[in-house]
C-alpha positions as CSV (number, residue, x, y, z in Angstrom):
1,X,0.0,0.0,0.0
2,X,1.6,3.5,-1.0
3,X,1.5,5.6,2.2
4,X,0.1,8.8,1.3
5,X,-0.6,12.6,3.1
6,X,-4.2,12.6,4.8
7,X,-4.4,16.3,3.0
8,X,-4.3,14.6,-0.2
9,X,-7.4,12.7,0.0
10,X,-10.4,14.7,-1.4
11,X,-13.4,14.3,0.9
12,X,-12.5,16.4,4.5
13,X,-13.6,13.7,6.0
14,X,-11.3,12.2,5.7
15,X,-8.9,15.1,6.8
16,X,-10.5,17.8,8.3
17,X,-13.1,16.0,10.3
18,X,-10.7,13.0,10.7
19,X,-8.3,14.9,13.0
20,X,-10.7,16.5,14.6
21,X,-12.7,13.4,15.5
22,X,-9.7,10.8,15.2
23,X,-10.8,8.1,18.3
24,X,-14.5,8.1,16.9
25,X,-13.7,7.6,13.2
26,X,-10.9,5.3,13.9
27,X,-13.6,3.4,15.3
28,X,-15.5,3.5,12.0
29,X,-13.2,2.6,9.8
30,X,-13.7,-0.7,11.6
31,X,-17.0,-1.0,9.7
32,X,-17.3,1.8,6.5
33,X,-13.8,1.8,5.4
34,X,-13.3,-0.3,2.4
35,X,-11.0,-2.6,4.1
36,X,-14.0,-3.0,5.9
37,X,-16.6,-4.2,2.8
38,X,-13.9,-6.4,1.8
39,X,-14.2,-7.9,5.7
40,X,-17.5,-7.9,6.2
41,X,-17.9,-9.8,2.6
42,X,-15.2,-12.3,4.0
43,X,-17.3,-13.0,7.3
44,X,-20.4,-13.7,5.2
45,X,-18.5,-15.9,2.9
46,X,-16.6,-17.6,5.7
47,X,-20.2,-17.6,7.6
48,X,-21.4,-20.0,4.5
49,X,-18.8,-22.0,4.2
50,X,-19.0,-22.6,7.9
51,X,-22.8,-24.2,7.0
52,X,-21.2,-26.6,4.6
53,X,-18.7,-28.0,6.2
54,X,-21.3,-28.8,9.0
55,X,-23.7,-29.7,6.8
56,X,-21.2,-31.7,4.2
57,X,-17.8,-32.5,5.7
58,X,-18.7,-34.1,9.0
59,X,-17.8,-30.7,11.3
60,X,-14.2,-31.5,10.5
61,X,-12.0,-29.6,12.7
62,X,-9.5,-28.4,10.8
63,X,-11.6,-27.2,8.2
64,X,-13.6,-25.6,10.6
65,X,-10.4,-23.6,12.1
66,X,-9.3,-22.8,8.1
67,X,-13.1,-21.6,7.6
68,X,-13.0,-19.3,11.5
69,X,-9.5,-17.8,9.9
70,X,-10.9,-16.7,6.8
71,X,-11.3,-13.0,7.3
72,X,-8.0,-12.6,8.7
73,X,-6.1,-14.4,5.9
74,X,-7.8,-12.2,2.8
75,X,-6.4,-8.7,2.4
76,X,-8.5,-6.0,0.2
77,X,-5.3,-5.4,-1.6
78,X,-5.4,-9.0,-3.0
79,X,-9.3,-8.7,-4.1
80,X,-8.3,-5.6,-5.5
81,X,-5.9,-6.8,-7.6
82,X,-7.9,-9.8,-9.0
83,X,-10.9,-7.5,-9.2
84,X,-8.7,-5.6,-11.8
85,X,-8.9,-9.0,-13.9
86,X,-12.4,-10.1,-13.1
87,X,-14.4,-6.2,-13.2
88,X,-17.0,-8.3,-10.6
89,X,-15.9,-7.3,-6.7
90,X,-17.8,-10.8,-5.4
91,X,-16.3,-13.4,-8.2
92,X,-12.6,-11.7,-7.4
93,X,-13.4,-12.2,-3.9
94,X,-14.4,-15.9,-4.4
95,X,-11.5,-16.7,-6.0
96,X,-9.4,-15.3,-3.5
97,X,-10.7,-17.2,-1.1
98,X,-10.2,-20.4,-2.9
99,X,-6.6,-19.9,-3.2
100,X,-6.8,-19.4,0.9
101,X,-8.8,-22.5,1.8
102,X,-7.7,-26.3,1.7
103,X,-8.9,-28.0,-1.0
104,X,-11.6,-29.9,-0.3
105,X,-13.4,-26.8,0.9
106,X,-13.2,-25.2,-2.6
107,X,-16.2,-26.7,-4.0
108,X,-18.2,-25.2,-1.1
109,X,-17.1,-21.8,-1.6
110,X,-19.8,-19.1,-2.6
111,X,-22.1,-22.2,-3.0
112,X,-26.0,-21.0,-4.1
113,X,-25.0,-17.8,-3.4
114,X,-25.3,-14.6,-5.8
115,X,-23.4,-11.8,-5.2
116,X,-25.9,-9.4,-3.0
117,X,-26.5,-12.0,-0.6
118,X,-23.3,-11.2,0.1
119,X,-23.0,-7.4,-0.3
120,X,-26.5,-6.9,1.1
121,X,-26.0,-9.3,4.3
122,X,-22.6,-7.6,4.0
123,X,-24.3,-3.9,4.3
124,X,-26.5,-5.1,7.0
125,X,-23.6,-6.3,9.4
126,X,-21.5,-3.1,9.0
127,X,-24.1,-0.6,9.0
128,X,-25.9,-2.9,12.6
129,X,-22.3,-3.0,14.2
130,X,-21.5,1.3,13.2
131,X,-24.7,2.0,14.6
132,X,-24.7,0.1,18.0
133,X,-20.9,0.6,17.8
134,X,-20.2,3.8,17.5
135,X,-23.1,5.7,17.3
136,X,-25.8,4.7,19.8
137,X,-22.8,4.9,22.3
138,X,-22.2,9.1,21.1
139,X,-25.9,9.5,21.4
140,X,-25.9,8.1,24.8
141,X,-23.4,10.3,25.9
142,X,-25.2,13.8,24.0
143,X,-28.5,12.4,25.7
144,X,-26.4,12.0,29.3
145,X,-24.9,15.4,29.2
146,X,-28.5,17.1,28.2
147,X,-29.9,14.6,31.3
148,X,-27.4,16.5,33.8
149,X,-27.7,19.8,31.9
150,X,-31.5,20.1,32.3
151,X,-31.4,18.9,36.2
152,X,-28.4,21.3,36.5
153,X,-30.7,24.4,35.6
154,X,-34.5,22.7,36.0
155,X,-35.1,25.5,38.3
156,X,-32.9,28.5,36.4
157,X,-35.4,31.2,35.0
158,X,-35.6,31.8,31.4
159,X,-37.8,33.6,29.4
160,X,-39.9,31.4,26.9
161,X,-40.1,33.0,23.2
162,X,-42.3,32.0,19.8
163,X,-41.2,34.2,17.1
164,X,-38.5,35.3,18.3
165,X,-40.4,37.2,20.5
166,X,-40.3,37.3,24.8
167,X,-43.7,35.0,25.6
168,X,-43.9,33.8,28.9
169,X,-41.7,32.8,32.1
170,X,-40.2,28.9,32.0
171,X,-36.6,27.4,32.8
172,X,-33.9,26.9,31.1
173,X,-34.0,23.0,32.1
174,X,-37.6,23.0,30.4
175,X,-35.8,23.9,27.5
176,X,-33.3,21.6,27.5
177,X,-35.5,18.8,28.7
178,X,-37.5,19.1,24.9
179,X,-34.1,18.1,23.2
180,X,-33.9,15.5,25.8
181,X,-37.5,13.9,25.6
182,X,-37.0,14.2,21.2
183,X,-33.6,12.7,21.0
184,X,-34.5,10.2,23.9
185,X,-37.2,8.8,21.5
186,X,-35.3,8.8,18.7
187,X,-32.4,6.8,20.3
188,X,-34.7,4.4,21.1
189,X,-36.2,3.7,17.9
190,X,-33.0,4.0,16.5
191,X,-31.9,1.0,18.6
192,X,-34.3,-0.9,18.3
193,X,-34.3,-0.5,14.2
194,X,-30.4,-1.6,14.5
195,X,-31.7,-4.7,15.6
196,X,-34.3,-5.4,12.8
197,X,-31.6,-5.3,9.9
198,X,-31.7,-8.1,7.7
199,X,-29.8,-10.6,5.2
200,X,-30.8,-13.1,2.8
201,X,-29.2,-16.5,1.3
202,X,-32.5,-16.6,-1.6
203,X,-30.4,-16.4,-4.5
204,X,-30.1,-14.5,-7.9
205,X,-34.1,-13.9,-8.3
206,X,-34.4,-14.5,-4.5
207,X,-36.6,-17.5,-4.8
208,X,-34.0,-20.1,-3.5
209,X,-33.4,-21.7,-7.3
210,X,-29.7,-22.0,-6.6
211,X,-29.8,-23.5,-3.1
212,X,-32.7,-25.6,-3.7
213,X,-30.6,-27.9,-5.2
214,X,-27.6,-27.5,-1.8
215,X,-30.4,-28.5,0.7
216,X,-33.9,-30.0,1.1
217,X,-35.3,-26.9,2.8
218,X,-33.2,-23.9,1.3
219,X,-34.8,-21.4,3.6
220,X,-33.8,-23.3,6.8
221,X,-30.1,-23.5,5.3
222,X,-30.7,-19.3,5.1
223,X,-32.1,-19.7,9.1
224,X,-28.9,-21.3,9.5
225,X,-26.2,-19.2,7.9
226,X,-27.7,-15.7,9.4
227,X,-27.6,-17.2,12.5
228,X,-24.2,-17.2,12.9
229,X,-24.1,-13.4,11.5
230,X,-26.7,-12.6,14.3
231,X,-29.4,-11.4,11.5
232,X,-32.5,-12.7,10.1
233,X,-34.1,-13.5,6.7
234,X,-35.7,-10.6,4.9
235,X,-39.1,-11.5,4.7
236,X,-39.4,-11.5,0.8
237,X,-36.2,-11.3,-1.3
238,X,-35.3,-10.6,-4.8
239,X,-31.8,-10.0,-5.6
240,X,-32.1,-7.7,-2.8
241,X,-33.2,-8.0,0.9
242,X,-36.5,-5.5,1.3
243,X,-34.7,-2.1,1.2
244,X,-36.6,-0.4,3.9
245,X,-35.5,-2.3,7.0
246,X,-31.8,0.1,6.0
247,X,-33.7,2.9,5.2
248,X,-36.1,3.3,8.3
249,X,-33.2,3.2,10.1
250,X,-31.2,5.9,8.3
251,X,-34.2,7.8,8.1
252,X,-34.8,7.5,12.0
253,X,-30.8,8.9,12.1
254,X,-32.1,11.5,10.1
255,X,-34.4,12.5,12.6
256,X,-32.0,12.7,15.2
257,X,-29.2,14.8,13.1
258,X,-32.1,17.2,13.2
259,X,-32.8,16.9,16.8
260,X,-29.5,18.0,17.4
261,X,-29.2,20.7,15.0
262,X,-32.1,22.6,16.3
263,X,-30.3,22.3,19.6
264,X,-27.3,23.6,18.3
265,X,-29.5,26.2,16.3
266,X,-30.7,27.1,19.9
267,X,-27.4,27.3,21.7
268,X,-26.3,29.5,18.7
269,X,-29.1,32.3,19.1
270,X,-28.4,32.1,23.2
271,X,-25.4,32.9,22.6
272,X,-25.8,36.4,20.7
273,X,-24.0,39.4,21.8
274,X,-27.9,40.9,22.9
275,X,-28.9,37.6,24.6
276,X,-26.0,36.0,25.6
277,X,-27.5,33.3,28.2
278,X,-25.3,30.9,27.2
279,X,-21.8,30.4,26.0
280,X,-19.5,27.7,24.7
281,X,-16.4,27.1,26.1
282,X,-13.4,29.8,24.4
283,X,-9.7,28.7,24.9
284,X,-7.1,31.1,25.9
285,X,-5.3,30.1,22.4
286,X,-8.3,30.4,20.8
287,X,-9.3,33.1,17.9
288,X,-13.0,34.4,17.0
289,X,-11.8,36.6,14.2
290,X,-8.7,36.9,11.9
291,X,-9.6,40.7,12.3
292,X,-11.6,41.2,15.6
293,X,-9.9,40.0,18.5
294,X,-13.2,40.9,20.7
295,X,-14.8,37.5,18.9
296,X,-16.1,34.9,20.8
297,X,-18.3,33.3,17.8
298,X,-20.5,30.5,18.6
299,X,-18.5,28.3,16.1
300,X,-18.9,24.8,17.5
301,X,-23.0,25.0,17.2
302,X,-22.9,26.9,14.3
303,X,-20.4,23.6,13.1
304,X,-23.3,20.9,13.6
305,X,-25.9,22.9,12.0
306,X,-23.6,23.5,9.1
307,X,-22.5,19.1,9.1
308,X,-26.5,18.6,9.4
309,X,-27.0,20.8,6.2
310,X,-24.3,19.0,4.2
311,X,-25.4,15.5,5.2
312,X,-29.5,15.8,6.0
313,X,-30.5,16.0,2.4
314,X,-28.7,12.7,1.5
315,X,-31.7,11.2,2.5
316,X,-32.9,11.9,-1.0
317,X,-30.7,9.2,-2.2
318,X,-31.7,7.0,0.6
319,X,-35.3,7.2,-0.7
320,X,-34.0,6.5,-4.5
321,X,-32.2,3.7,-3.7
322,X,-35.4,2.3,-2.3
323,X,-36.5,1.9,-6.1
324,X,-35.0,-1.5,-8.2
325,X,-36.2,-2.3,-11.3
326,X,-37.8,-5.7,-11.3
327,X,-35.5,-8.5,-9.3
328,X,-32.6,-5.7,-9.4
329,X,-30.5,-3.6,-11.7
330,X,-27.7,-1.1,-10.4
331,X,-28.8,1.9,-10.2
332,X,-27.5,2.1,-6.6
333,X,-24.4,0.4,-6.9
334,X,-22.5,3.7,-6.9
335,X,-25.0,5.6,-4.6
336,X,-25.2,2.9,-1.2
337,X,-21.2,3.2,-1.2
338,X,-22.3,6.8,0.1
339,X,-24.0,5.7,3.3
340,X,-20.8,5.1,5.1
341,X,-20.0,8.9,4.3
342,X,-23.5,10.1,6.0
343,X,-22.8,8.0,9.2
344,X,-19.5,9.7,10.0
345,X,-20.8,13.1,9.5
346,X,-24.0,12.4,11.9
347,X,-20.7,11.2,14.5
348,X,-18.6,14.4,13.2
349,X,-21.9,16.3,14.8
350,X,-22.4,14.1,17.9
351,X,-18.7,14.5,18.9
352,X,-19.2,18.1,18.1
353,X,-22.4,18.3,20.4
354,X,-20.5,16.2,23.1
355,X,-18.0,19.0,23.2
356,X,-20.3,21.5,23.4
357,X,-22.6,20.7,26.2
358,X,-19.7,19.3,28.2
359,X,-18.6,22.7,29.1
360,X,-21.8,25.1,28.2
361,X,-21.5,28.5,30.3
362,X,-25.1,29.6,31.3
363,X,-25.3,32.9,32.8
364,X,-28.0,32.9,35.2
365,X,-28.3,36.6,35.8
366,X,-28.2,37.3,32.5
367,X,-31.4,35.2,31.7
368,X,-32.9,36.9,34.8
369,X,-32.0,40.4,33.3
370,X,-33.4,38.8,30.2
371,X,-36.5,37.7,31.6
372,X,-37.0,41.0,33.0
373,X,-36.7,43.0,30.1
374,X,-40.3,43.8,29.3
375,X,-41.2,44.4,32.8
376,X,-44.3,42.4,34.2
377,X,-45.7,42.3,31.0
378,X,-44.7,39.1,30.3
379,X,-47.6,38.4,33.3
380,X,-50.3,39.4,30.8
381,X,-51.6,35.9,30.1
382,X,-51.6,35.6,33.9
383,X,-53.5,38.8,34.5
384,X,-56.3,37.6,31.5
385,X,-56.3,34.0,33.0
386,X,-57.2,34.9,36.5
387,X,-59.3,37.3,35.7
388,X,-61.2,35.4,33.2
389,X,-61.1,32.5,35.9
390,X,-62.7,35.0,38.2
391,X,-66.0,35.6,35.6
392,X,-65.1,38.5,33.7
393,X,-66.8,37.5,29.8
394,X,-64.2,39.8,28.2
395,X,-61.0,39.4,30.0
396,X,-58.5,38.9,27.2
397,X,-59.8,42.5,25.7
398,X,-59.6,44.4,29.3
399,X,-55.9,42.9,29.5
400,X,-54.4,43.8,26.2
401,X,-56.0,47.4,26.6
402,X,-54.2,47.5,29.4
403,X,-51.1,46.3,27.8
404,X,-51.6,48.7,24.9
405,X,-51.3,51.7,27.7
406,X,-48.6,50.3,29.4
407,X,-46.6,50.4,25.7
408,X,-47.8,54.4,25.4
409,X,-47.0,55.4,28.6
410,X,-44.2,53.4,29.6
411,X,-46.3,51.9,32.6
412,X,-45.7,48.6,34.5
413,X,-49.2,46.6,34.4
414,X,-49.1,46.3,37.7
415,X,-50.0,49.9,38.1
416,X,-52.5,49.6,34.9
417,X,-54.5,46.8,37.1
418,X,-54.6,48.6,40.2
419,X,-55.8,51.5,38.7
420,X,-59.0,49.4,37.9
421,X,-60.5,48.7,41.4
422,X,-63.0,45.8,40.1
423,X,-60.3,44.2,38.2
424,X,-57.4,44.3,41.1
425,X,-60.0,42.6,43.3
426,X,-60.5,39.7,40.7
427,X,-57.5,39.4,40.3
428,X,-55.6,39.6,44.0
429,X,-58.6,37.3,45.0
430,X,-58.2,34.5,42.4
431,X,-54.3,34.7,43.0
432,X,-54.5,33.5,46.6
433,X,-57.1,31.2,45.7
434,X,-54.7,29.0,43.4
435,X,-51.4,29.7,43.9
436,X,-51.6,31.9,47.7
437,X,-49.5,34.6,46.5
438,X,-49.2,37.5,47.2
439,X,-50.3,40.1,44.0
440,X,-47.7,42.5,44.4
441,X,-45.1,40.2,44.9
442,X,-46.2,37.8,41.8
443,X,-46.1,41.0,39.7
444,X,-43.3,42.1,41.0
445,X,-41.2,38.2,39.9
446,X,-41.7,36.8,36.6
447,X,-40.0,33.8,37.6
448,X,-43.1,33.0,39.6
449,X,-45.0,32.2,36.7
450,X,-43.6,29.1,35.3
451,X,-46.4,26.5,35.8
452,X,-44.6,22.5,35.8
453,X,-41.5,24.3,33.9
454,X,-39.1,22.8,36.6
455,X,-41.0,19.8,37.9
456,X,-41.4,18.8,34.4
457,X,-38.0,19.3,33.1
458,X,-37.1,17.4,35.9
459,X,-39.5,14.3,35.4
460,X,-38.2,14.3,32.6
461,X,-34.6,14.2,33.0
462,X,-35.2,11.3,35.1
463,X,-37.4,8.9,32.8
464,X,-34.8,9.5,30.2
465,X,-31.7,8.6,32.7
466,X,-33.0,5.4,32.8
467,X,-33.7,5.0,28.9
468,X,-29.9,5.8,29.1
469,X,-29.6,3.4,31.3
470,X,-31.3,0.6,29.5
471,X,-29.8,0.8,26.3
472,X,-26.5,0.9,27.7
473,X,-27.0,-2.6,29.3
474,X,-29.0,-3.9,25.5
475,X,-25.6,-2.8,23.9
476,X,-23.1,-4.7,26.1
């Protein structure tokens, strides 16, 4: 193999977002690399043979031990090579692998297959194993720093906003806890569809021609082989195994790449000079601008919003490789050697993420100020609830009036609600009925009026510790 700079390769991920994330893609290449097709082929084939020399040569021992060292003895170099005399990646790969084995098993080699139950049973091993590898385990640990995040601040007053705009009084943990209750969910389905992932042994057309003639009941000989790959029969095969086992599961990864690049989108408008509740983490090395030294840009969440917008719409192609004409043609021969490209950017985010919440700064005070900003105002849904609570048919309407004066004369609605005697006696009396506080003092602290913000946030930050929890112990 001629050794060769990283910085020559075109795609950056395989410079740029390999140094930067060098433990978790090193752990990829375990699975998407090409070394790793070549591998994965080898384990299927050697998974096969394994059958027939059960089935055929009595269980022999040694043949057994030739069979279990398969993959180790078959470089991609070599299929490479005889690839370049063959132009078919599965019939260079067979004979390869007769060259490797003892004689008798040569017959036996690639027996009543075709070549996608290999590469398809293949696909499904390395995309299972990168998945509850590699990324369920970077999930886990986005969806245990959000756990500690949101139980950190379940009680740390925020303002809420829709439309950009200042709406009501919650918590910053209630904030956080969303990302946590959406991402929890989608770990789990995404889990659980790692586990549904399946192979096939069913032949060129997929109706078990070929190996019809290998056993009396072909289908138990495909039980059989999968088995020792830890995978199950697709359903109905042609050529191909069903292509939506792969795809719901891509598509549920989808999902959560855009989980967490709404976080990140969040994070990112926290952070703005005018806001500024939150703040990433800034090293004393670090540089903002190459001509403002004052910067301290949000770069790490704008980074996973920007990796989400390169990699999201691949999912187009996920949905068009879906599509095979009749038993199969290859219309995605070029575009499924892509999916090993969309997994490591989802990690490249994750890692990102990881960093990111790991040492989040959030500035209490400064969400307090924030909160503050418009005064008690933010208390006008309050005002119109209780007062409508208390029988008053047109509450909303007396409550923005009142709000529309405060804006004109620069009034607290406080002052606006005391001014009308009926109305501040509604409204004092309903406010000790249901939450026994004091009027002046609830309009005097937003941060009163949070409803379950905090009790919820934490509820949830609990139910999701144990998800955590769970799937750690389903991926040991």
């Amino acid at each position: 193999m001629v050794e060769r700079s990283i910085y020559q390769n075109i795609s950056p991920l395989d410079h740029r977002y390999y140094l930067s994330n060098r433990e978790a893609f090193d752990e990829l290449q375990s699975f998407l690399s090409e070394e790793a097709v070549v591998h994965s082929c080898l384990r299927v084939e050697a998974a096969l043979l394994g059958c027939y020399v059960e089935r055929f040569l009595a269980s022999d021992p040694g043949l057994l031990r030739a069979v279990d060292g398969l993959p180790a003895a078959v470089s991609a170099d070599e299929v490479y090579q005889e690839e370049e005399k063959t132009h078919h990646n599965i019939r260079a790969l067979v004979n390869v692998i007769k060259r490797k084995v003892p004689e008798e098993l040569r017959p036996f080699v690639h027996l009543g297959a075709t070549s996608v139950d290999i590469l398809d049973t293949a696909a499904s091993l390395r995309l299972r194993d990168s998945v509850r590898k590699v990324v369920l385990p970077r999930l886990l640990a986005v969806e245990e720093r959000l756990v500690a995040l949101v139980r950190r601040t379940a009680a740390t007053a925020q303002v809420g906003r829709t439309h950009g705009q200042h709406a009501i009084p919650i918590t910053f943990g209630f904030a956080m806890a969303e990302y946590v209750s959406r991402l929890g969910k989608a770990i789990q389905e995404i889990e659980m569809r790692s586990r549904q992932l399946k192979g096939k042994l069913a032949g060129a057309v997929g109706a078990y021609n070929a190996t019809s003639l290998v056993a009396r009941d072909p289908e138990e000989l495909e039980r059989s082989f999968l088995t020792r790959l830890g995978l199950a029969p697709s359903e109905h095969s042609t050529q191909l195994v069903e292509p939506e086992y792969s795809l719901r599961l891509l598509l549920e990864m989808n999902v959560a790449f855009g989980i967490v690049a709404n976080l990140a989108d969040d994070l990112r408008n926290l952070q703005r000079s005018e806001v500024g509740e939150v703040r990433e983490e800034f090293g004393s090395t670090q540089v903002g601008s190459s001509t403002m030294p004052q910067k301290r840009n949000p770069w790490n969440s704008e980074h996973v919003k920007s990796l989400w917008k390169a990699f999201a719409p691949r999912v187009v192609t996920f949905f068009m490789d879906q599509i095979s004409e009749h038993q199969r043609d290859l219309t995605n021969s070029a575009s499924s050697r892509f999916v090993g490209e969309y997994v490591a950017g989802f990690v490249a985010a994750l890692c990102r993420m990881e960093t990111i919440l790991a040492s989040l700064q959030v500035n209490d005070e400064r969400m307090r100020k924030n909160l503050e900003l418009t005064g008690d105002l933010v208390l006008s849904e309050a005002a119109y609830i209780l007062l409508a609570t208390a029988g008053e048919p047109d509450a909303h309407e007396v409550v923005r009036k009142m709000t529309m004066r405060c804006e004109e004369g620069g009034t607290r609605l406080l002052a606006e609600i005391k001014a009308d005697a009926p109305v501040w006696h509604l409204i004092s009396a309903q406010l000790e009925k249901t939450l026994g506080i004091d009027p002046e003092e609830f309009f005097s602290n937003p941060a009163l009026y949070r409803g379950r913000a905090a009790e919820k946030a934490v509820a949830i930050a609990d139910r999701y510790a144990g998800v955590i929890a769970s799937i750690r112990e389903e991926l040991q």
